[in-house]
N, C-alpha and C positions, 0 to 999 in steps of 0.2 A: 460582456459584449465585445464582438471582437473590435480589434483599434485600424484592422484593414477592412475596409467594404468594397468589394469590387461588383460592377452591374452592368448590364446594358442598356443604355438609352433607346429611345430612338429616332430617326430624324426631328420628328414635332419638337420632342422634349428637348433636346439640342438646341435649335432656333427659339422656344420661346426661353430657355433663358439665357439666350445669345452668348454661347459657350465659344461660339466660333470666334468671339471678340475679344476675348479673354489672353493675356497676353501669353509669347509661347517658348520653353523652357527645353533647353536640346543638349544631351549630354550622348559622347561616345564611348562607346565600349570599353569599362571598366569596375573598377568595385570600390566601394567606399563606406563609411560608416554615417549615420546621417538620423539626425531628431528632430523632430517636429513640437514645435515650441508655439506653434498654434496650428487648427485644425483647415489641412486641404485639401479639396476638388479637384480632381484632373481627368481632362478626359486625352486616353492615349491616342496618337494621331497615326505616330507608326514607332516600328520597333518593339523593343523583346527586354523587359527587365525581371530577375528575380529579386523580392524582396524577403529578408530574412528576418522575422524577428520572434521574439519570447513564446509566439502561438506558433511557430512551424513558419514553413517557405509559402511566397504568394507567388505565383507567375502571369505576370502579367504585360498584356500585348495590346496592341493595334484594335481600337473599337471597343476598349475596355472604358467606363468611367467607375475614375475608385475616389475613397473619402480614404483619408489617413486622419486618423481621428489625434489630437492634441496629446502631447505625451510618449506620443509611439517613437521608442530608438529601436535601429532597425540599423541592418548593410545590405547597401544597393550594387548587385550585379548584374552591370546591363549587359544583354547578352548581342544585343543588335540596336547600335546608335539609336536611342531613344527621343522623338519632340510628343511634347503635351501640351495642350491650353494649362492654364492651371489658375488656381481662383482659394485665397486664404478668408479663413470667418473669421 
């Protein structure tokens, strides 16, 4: 099972589980290496990241919501100043 899930929502699914209130995580264009030591939700707000890890590259953008499942290391190359809601389980 892959460790990135990327989907689209859509507005209903958004508001009922109040994604929009979810605090919000803003990083500028750069690259970096980065683990995930518990498993998160995000939904992209705006902007352009590639993420690279052990399964191949994910590209992901604006109206994306992705799961990073617990355990996944990976290097984040945002290609265009990136904000997200973002939500840990």
């Amino acid at each position: 099972m892959s460790k990135v899930i990327i989907e689209k929502l859509s507005n209903k699914e958004i508001v009922k589980r109040s994604i929009n209130q979810w605090p919000i995580w803003e990083k500028e264009v750069s690259k970096f290496d980065w683990y995930f030591d518990s498993e998160e939700e995000c939904q992209i707000i705006e902007g352009e990241v590639e993420v690279e890890t052990p399964e191949g590259k994910f590209t992901i953008k604006a109206g994306d919501f992705v799961t990073f499942k617990e355990g996944l290391k990976c290097v984040w190359n945002v290609k265009k100043t990136i904000r997200k809601h973002y939500s840990f389980k």
